[in-house]
FIKOLZA-1660 file (N, C-alpha, C; in steps of 0.1 Angstrom, whole numbers, plus 5000, padded with zeros to 4 digits):
% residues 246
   i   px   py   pz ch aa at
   1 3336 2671 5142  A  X  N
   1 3327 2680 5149  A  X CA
   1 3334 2693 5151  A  X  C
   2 3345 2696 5158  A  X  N
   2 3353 2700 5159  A  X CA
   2 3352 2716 5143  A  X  C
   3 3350 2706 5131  A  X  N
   3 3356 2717 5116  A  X CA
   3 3335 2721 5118  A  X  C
   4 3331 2716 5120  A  X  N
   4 3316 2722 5118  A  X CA
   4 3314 2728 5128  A  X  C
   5 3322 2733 5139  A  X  N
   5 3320 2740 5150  A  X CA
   5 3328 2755 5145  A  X  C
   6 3339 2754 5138  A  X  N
   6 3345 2762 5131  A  X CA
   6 3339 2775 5124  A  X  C
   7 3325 2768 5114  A  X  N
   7 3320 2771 5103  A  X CA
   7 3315 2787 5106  A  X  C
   8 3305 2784 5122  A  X  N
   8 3296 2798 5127  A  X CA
   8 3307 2810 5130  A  X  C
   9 3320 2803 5137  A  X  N
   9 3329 2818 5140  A  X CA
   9 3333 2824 5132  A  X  C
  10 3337 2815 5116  A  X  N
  10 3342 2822 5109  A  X CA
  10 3333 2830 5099  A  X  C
  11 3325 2828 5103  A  X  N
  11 3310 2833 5090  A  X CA
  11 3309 2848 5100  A  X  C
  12 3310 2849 5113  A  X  N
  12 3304 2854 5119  A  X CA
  12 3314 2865 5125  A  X  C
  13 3328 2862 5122  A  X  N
  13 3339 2870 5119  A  X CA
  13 3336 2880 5105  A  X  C
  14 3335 2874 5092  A  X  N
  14 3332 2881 5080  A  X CA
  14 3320 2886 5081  A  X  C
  15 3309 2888 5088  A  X  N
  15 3301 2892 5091  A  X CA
  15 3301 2903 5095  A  X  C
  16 3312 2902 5112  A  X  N
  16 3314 2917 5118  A  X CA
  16 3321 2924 5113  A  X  C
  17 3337 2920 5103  A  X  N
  17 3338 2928 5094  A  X CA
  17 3335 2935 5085  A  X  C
  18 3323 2926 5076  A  X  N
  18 3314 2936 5069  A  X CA
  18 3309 2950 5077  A  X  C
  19 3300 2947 5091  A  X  N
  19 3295 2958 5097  A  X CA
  19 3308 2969 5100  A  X  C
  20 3314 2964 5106  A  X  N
  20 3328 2976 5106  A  X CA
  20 3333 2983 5097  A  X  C
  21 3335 2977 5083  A  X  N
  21 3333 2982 5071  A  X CA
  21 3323 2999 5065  A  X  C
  22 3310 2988 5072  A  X  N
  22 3301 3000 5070  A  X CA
  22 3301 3009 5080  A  X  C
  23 3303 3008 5093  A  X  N
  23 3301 3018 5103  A  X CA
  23 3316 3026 5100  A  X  C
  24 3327 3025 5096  A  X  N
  24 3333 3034 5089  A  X CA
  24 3328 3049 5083  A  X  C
  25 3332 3060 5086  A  X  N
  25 3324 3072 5085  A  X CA
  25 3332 3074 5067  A  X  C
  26 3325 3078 5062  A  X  N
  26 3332 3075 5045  A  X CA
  26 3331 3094 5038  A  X  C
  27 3340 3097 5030  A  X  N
  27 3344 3112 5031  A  X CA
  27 3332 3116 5018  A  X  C
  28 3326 3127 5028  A  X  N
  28 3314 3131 5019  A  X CA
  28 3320 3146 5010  A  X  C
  29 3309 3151 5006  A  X  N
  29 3312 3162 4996  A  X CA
  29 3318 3174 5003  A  X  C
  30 3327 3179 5001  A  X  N
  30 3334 3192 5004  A  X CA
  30 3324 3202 5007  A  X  C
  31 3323 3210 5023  A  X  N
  31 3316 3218 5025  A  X CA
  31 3317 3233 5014  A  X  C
  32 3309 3233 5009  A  X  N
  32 3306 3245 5002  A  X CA
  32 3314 3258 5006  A  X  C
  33 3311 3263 5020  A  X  N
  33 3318 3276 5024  A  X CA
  33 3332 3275 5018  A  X  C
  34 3341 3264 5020  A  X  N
  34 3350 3261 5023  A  X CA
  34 3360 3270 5011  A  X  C
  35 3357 3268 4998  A  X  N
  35 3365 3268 4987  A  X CA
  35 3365 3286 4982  A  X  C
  36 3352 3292 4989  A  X  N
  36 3345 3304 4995  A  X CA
  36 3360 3311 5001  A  X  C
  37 3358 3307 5011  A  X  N
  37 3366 3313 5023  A  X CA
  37 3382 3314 5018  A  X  C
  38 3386 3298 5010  A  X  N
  38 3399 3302 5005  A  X CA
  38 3400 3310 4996  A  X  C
  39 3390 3314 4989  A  X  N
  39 3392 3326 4976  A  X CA
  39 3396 3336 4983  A  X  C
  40 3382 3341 4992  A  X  N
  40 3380 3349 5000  A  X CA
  40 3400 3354 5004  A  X  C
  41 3403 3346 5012  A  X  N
  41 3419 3347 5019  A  X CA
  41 3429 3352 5011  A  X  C
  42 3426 3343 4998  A  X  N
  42 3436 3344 4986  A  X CA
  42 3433 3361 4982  A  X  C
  43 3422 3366 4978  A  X  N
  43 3425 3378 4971  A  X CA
  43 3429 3388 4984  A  X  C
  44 3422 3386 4995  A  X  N
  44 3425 3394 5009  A  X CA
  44 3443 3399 5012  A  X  C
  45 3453 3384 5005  A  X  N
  45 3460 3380 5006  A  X CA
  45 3471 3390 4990  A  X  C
  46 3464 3394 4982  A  X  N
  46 3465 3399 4967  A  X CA
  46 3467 3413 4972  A  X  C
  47 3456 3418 4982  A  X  N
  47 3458 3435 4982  A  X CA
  47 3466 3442 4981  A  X  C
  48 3473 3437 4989  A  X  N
  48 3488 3444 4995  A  X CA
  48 3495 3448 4980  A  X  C
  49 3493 3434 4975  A  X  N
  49 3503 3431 4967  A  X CA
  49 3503 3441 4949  A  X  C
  50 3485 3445 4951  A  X  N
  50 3484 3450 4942  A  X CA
  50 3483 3462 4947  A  X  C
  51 3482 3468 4960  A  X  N
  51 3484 3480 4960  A  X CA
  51 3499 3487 4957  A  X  C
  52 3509 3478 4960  A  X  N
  52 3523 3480 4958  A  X CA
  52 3525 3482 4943  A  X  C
  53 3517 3476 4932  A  X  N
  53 3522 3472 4922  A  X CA
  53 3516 3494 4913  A  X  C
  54 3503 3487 4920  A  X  N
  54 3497 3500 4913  A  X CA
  54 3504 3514 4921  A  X  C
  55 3511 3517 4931  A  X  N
  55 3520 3526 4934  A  X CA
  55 3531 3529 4926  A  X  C
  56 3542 3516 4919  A  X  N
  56 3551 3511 4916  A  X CA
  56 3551 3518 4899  A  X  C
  57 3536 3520 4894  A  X  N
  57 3535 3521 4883  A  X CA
  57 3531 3535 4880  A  X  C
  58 3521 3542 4892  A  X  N
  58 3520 3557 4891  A  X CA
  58 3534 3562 4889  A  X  C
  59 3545 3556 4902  A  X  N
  59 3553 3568 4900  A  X CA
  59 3566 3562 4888  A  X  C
  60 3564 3554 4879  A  X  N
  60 3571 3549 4870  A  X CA
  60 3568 3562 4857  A  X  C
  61 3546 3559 4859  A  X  N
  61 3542 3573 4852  A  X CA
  61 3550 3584 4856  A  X  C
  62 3548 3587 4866  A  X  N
  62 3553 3603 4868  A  X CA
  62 3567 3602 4864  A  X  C
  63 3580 3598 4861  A  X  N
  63 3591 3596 4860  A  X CA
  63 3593 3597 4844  A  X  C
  64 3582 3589 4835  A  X  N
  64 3585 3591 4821  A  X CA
  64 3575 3604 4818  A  X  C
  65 3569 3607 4828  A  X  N
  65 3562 3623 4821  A  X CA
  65 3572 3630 4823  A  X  C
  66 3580 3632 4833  A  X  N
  66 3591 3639 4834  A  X CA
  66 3600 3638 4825  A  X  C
  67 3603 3632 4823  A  X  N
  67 3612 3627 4808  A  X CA
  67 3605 3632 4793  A  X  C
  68 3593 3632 4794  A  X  N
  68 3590 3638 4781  A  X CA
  68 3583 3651 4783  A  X  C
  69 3587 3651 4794  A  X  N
  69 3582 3670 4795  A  X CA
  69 3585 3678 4783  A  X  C
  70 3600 3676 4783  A  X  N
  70 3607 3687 4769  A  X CA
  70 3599 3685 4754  A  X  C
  71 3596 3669 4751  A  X  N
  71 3591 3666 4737  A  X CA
  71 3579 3674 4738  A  X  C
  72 3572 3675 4749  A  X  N
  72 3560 3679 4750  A  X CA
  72 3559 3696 4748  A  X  C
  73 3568 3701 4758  A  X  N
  73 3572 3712 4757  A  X CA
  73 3573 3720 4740  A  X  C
  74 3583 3712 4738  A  X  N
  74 3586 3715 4720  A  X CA
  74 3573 3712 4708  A  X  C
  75 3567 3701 4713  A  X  N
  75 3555 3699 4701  A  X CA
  75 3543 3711 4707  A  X  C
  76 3541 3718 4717  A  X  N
  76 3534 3729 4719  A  X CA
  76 3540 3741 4714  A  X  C
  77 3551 3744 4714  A  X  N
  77 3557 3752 4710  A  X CA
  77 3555 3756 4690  A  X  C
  78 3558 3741 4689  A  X  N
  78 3557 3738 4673  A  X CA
  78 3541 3743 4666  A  X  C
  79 3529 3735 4675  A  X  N
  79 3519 3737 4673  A  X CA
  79 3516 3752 4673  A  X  C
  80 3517 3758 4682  A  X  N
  80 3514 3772 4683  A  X CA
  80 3516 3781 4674  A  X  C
  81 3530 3772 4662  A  X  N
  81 3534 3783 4655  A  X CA
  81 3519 3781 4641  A  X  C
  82 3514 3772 4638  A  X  N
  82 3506 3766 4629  A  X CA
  82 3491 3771 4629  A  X  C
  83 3491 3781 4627  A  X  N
  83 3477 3790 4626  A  X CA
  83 3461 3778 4624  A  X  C
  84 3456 3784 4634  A  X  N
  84 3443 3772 4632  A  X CA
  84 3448 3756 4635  A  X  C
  85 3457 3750 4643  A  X  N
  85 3461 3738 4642  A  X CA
  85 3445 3728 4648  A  X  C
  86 3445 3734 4658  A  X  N
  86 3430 3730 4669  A  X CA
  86 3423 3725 4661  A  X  C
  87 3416 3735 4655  A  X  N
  87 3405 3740 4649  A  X CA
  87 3403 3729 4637  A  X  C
  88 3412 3732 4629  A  X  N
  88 3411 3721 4620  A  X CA
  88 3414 3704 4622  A  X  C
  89 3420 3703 4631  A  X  N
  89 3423 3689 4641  A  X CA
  89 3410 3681 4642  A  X  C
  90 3403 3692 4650  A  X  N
  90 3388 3688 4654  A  X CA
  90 3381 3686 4644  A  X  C
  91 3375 3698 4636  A  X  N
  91 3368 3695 4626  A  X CA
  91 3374 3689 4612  A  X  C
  92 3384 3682 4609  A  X  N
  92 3386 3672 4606  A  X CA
  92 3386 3654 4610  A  X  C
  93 3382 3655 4625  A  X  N
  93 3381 3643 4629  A  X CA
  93 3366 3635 4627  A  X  C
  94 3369 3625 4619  A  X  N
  94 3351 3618 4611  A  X CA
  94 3342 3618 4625  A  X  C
  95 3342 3614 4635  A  X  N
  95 3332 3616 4647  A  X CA
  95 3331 3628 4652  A  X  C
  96 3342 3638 4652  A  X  N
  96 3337 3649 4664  A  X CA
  96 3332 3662 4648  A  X  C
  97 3335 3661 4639  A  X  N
  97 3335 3670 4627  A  X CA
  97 3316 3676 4629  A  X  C
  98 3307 3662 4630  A  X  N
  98 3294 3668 4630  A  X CA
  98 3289 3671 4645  A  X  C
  99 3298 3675 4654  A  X  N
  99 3295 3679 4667  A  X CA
  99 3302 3690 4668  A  X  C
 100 3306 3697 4659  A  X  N
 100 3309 3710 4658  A  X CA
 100 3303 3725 4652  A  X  C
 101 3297 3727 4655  A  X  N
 101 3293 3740 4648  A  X CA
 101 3301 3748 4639  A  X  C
 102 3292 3761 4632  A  X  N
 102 3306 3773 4627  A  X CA
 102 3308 3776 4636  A  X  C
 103 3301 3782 4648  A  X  N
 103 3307 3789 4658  A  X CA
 103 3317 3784 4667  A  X  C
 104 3312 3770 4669  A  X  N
 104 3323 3761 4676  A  X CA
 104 3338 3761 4667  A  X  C
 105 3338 3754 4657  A  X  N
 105 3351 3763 4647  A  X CA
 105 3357 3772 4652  A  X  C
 106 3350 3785 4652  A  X  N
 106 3351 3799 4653  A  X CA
 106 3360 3801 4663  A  X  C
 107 3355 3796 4681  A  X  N
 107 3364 3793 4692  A  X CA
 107 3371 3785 4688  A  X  C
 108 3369 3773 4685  A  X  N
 108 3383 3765 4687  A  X CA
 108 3391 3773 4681  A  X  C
 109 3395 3782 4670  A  X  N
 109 3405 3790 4664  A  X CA
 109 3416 3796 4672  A  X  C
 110 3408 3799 4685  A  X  N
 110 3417 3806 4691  A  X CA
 110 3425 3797 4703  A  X  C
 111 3421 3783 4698  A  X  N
 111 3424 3774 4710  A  X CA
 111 3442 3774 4706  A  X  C
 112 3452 3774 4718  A  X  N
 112 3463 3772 4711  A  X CA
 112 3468 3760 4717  A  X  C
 113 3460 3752 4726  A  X  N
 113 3469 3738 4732  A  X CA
 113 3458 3731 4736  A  X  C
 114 3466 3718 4738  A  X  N
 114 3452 3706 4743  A  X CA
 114 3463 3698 4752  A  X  C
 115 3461 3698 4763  A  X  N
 115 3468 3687 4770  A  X CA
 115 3455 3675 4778  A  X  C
 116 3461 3663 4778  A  X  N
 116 3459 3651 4787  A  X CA
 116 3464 3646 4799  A  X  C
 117 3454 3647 4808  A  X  N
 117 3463 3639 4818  A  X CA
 117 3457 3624 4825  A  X  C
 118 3460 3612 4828  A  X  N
 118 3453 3601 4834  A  X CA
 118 3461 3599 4840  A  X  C
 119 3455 3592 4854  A  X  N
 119 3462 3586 4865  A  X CA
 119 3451 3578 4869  A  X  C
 120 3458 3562 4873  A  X  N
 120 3450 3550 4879  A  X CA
 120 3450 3549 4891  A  X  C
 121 3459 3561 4901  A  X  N
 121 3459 3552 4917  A  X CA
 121 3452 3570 4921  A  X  C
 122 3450 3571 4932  A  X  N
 122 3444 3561 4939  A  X CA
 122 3427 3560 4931  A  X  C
 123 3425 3562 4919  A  X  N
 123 3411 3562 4910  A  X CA
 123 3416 3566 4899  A  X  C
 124 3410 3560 4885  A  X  N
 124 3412 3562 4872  A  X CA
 124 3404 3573 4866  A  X  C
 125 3410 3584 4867  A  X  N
 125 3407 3598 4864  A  X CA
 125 3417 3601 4848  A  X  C
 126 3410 3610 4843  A  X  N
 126 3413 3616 4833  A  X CA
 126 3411 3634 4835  A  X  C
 127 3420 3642 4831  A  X  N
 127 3418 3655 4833  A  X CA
 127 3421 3660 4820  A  X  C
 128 3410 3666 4809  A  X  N
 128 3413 3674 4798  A  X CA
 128 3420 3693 4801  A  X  C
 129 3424 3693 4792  A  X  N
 129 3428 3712 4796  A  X CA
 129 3428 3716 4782  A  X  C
 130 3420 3726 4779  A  X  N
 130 3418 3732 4769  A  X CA
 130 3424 3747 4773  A  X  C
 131 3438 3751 4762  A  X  N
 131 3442 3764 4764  A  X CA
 131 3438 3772 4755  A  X  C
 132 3437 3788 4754  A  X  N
 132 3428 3802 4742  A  X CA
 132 3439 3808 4750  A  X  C
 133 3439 3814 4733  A  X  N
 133 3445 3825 4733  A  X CA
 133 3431 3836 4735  A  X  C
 134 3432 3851 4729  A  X  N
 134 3425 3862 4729  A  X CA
 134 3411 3857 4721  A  X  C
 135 3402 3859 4723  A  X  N
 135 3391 3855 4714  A  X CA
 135 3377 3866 4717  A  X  C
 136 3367 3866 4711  A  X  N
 136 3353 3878 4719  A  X CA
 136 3344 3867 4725  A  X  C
 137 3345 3858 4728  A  X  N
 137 3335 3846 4738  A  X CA
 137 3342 3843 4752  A  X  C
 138 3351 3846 4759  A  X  N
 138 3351 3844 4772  A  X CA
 138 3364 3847 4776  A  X  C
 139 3369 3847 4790  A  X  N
 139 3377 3852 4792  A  X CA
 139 3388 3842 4795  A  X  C
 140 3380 3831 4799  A  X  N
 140 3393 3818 4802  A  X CA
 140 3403 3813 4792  A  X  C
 141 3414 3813 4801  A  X  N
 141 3428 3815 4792  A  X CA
 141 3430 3794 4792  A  X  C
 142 3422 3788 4802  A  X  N
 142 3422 3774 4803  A  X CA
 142 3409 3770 4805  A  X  C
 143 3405 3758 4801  A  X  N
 143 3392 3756 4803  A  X CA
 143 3395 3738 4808  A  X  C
 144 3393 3734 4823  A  X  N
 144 3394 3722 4825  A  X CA
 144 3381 3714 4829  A  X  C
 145 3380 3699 4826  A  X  N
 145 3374 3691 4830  A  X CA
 145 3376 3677 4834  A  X  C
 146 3373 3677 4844  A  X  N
 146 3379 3660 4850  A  X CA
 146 3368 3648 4853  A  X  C
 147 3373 3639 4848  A  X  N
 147 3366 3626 4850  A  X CA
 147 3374 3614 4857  A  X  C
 148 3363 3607 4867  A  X  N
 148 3363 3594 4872  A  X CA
 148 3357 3585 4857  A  X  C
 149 3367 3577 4857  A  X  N
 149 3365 3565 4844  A  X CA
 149 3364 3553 4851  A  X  C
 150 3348 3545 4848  A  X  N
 150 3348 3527 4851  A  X CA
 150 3342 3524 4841  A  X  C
 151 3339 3513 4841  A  X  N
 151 3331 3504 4834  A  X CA
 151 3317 3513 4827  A  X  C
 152 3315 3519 4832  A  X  N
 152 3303 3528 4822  A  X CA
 152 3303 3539 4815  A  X  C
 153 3317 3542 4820  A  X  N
 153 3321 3555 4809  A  X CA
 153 3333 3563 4819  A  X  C
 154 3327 3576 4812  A  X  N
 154 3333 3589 4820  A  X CA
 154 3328 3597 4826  A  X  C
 155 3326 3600 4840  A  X  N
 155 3317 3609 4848  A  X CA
 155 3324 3619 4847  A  X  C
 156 3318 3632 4847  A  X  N
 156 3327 3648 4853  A  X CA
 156 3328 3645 4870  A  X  C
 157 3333 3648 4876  A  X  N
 157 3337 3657 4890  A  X CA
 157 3338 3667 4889  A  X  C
 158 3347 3676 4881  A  X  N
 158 3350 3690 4883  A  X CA
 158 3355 3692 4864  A  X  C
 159 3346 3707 4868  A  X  N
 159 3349 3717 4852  A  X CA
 159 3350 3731 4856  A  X  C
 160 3361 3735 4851  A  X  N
 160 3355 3750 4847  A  X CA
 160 3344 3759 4847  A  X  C
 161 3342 3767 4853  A  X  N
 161 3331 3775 4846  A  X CA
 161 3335 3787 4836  A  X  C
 162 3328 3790 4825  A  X  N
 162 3333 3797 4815  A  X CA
 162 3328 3811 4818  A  X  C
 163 3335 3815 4821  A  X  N
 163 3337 3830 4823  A  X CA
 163 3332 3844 4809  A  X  C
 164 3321 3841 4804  A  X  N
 164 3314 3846 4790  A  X CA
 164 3314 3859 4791  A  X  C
 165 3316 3865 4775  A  X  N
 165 3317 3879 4780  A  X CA
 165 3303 3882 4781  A  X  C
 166 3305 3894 4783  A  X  N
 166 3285 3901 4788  A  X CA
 166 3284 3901 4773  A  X  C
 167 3283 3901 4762  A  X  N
 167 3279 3903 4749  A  X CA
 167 3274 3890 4749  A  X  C
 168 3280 3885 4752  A  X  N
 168 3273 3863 4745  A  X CA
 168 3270 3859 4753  A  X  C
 169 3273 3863 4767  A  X  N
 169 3269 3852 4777  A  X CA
 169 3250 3848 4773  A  X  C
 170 3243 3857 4771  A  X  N
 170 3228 3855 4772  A  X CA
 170 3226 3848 4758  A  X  C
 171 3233 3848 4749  A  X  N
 171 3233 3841 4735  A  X CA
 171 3242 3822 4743  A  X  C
 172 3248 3825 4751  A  X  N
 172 3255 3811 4751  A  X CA
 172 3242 3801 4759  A  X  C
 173 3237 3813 4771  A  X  N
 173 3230 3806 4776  A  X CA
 173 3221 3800 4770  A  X  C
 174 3212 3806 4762  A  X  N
 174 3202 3804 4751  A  X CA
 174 3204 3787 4741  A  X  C
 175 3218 3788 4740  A  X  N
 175 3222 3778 4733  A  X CA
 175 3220 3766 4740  A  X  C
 176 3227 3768 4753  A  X  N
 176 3224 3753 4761  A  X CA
 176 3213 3749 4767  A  X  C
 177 3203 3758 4767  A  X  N
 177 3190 3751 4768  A  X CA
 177 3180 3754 4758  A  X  C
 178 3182 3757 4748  A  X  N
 178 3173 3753 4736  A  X CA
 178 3181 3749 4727  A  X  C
 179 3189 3743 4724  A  X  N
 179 3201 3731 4715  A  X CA
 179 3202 3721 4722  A  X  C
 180 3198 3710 4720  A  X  N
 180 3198 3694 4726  A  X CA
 180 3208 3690 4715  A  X  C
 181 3215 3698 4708  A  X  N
 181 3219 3687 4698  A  X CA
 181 3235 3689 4708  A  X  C
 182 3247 3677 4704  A  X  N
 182 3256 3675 4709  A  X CA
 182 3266 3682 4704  A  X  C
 183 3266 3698 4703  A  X  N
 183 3276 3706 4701  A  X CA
 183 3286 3707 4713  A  X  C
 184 3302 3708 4704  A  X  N
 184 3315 3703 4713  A  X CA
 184 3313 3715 4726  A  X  C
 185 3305 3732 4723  A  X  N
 185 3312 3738 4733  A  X CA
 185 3299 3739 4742  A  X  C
 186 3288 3731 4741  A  X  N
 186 3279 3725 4750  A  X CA
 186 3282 3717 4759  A  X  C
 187 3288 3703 4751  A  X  N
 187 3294 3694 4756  A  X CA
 187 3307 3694 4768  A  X  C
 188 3312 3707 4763  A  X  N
 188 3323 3715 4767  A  X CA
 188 3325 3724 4780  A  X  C
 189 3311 3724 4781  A  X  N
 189 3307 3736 4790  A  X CA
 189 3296 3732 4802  A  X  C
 190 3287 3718 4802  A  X  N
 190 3276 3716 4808  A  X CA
 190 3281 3702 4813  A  X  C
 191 3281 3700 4825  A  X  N
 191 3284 3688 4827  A  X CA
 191 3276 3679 4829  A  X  C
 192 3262 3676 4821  A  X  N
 192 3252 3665 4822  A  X CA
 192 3247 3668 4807  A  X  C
 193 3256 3674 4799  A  X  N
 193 3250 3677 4784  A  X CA
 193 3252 3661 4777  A  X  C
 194 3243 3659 4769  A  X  N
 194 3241 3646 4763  A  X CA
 194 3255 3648 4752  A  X  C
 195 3264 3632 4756  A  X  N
 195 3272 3637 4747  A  X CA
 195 3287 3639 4754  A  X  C
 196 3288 3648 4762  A  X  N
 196 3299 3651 4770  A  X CA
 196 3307 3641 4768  A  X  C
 197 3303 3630 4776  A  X  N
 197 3314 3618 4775  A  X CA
 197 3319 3613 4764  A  X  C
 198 3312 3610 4753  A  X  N
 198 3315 3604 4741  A  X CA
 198 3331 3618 4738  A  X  C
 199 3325 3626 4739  A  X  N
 199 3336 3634 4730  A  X CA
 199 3346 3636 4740  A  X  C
 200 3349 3631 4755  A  X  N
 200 3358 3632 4759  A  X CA
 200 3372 3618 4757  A  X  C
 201 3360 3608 4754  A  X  N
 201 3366 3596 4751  A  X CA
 201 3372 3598 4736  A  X  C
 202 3367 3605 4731  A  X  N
 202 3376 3605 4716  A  X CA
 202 3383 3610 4717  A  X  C
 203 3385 3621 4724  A  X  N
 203 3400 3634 4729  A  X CA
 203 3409 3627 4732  A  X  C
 204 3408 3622 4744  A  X  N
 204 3415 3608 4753  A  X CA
 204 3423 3598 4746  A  X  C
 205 3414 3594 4739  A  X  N
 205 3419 3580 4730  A  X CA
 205 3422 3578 4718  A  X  C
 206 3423 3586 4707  A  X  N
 206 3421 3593 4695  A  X CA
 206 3428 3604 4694  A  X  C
 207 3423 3616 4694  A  X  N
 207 3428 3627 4688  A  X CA
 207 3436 3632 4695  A  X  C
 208 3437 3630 4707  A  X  N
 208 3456 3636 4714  A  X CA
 208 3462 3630 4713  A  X  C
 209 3461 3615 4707  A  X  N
 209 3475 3606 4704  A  X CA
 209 3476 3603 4689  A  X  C
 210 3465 3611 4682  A  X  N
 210 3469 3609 4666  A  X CA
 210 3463 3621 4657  A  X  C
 211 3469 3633 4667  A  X  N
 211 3463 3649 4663  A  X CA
 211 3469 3651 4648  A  X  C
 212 3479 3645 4638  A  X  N
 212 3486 3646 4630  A  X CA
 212 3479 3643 4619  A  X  C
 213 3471 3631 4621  A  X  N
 213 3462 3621 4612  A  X CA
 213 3448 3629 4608  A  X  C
 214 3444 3638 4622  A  X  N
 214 3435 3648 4612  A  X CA
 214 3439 3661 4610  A  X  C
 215 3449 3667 4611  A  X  N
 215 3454 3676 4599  A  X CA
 215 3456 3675 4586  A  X  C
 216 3453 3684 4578  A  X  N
 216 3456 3684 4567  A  X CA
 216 3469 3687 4562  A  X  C
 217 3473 3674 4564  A  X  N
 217 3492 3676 4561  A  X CA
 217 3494 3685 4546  A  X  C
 218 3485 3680 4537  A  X  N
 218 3487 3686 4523  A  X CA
 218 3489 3703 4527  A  X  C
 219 3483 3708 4537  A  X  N
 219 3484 3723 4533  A  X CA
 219 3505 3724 4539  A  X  C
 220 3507 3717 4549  A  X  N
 220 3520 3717 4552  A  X CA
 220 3528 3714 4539  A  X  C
 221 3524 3706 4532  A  X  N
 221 3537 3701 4525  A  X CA
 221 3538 3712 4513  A  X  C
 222 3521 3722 4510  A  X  N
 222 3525 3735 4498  A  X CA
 222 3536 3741 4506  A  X  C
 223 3537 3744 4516  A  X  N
 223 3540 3754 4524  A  X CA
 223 3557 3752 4524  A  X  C
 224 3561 3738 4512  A  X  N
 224 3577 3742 4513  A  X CA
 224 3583 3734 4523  A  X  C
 225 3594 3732 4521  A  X  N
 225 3606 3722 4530  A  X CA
 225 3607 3724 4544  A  X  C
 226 3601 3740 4550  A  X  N
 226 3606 3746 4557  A  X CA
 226 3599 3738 4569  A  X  C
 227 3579 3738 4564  A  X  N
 227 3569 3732 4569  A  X CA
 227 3571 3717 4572  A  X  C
 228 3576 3711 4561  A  X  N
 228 3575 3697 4562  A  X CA
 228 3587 3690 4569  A  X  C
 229 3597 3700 4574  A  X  N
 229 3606 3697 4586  A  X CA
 229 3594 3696 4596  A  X  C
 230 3587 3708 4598  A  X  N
 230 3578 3704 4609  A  X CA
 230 3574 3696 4612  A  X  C
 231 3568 3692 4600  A  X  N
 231 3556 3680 4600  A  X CA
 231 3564 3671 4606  A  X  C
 232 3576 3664 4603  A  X  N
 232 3585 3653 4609  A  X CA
 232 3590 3654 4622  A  X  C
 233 3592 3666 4629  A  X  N
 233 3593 3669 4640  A  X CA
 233 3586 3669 4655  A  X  C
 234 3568 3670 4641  A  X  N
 234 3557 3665 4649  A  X CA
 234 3555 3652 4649  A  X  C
 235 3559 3645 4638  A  X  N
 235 3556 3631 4640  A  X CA
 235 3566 3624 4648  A  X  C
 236 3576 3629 4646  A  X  N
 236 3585 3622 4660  A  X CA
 236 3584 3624 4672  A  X  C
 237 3578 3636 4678  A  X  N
 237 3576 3636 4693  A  X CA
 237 3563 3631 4692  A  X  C
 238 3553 3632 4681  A  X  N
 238 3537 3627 4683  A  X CA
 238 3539 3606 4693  A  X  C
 239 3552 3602 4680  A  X  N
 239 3553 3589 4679  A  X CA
 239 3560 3584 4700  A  X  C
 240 3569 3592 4699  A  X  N
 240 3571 3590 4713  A  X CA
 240 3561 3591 4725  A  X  C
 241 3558 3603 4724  A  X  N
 241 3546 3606 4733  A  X CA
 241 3533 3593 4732  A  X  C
 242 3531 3589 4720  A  X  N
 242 3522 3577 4721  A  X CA
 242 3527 3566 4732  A  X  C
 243 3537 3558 4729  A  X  N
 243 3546 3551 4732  A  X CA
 243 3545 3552 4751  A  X  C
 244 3545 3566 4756  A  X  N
 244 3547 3569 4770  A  X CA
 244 3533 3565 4771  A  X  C
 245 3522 3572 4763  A  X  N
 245 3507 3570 4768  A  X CA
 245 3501 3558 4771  A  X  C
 246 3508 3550 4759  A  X  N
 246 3505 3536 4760  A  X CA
 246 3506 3524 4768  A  X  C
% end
């Protein structure tokens, strides 16, 4: 009697353990916010880190512009001596060639320098400077324009205004509102001209870091041993100067 009196406690033991089993709270799905909030921390956690880095690297830039000040110095110097260097630069380059007019030509002739400048902190700006010599279209001895660069391109902020002589100014005006086409000194001059950007991004990215590739070296190399020292003296500060840009 006794083992059959046994039977109900022990049924009735594995019983309650079953229920205890279940009333056990069992680990459900990870709240959503959660993995949120640590990202969230983590990049919060990043800022600092990238602000330091992107500081770290402006003035690394400024340190090797300084250092190639002189190459830079010297390849303007060189350039300048080379009648029409600009000029034909430009209108040899396969994209900007049909954004040039004769008259665009014509100015660029008297252009004697092209410098670039970009900086990432505290915004990714680009600043072009176009220098002239003596010419009959204006009086600016620099002609600048600056861009904020993102994801959609190149905005202006600030340009020049072209200081025209009284003979052209009413012929220049004329040009930029009845010419829609994408001429460089439209482009050059109007800061919502269709176009502007493209041809600032080829300056930028292209033709100030491989201004050698559209010259016509052949006229250098008629020109005798004397020229084609140059040429090599251009390509070695060209090649450095890439190198810094890069």
């Amino acid at each position: 009697e006794e083992e059959v009196d046994q039977e109900p406690d022990h049924q009735e033991c594995q019983e309650k353990q079953e229920e205890d089993h279940q009333a056990q709270p069992r680990p459900g799905p990870t709240s959503p916010r959660l993995p949120l909030e640590e990202l969230q921390a983590l990049l919060l956690s990043l800022e600092p880190v990238n602000s330091q880095a992107a500081r770290a690297y402006a003035r690394l830039k400024q340190k090797l512009k300084q250092r190639h000040k002189p190459q830079l110095d010297c390849r303007r110097s060189i350039i300048q001596g080379i009648p029409g260097f600009w000029a034909k630069t430009f209108v040899n380059h396969p994209q900007l060639s049909s954004m040039i007019s004769d008259q665009d030509e014509d100015m660029l002739s008297s252009m004697i320098d092209l410098e670039v400048e970009e900086r990432k902190h505290p915004s990714h700006c680009c600043k072009i400077m176009l220098f002239f010599g003596n010419n009959p279209y204006f009086w600016n001895e620099v002609i600048t324009k600056e861009y904020l660069i993102n994801i959609t391109g190149y905005r202006v902020f600030n340009s020049t205004v072209v200081q025209w002589y009284q003979e052209y100014k009413r012929e220049a005006c004329s040009h930029r509102h009845h010419n829609s086409s994408p001429k460089f000194f439209n482009c050059s001059t109007d800061h919502n001209f269709t176009g502007s950007d493209r041809i600032t991004e080829i300056i930028c990215k292209d033709l100030w870091l491989n201004l050698l590739n559209y010259y016509k070296r052949t006229k250098l190399l008629e020109e005798g041993a004397e020229r084609t020292g140059t040429t090599q003296i251009l390509n070695g500060i060209q090649w450095s100067i890439r190198i810094y840009l890069n």
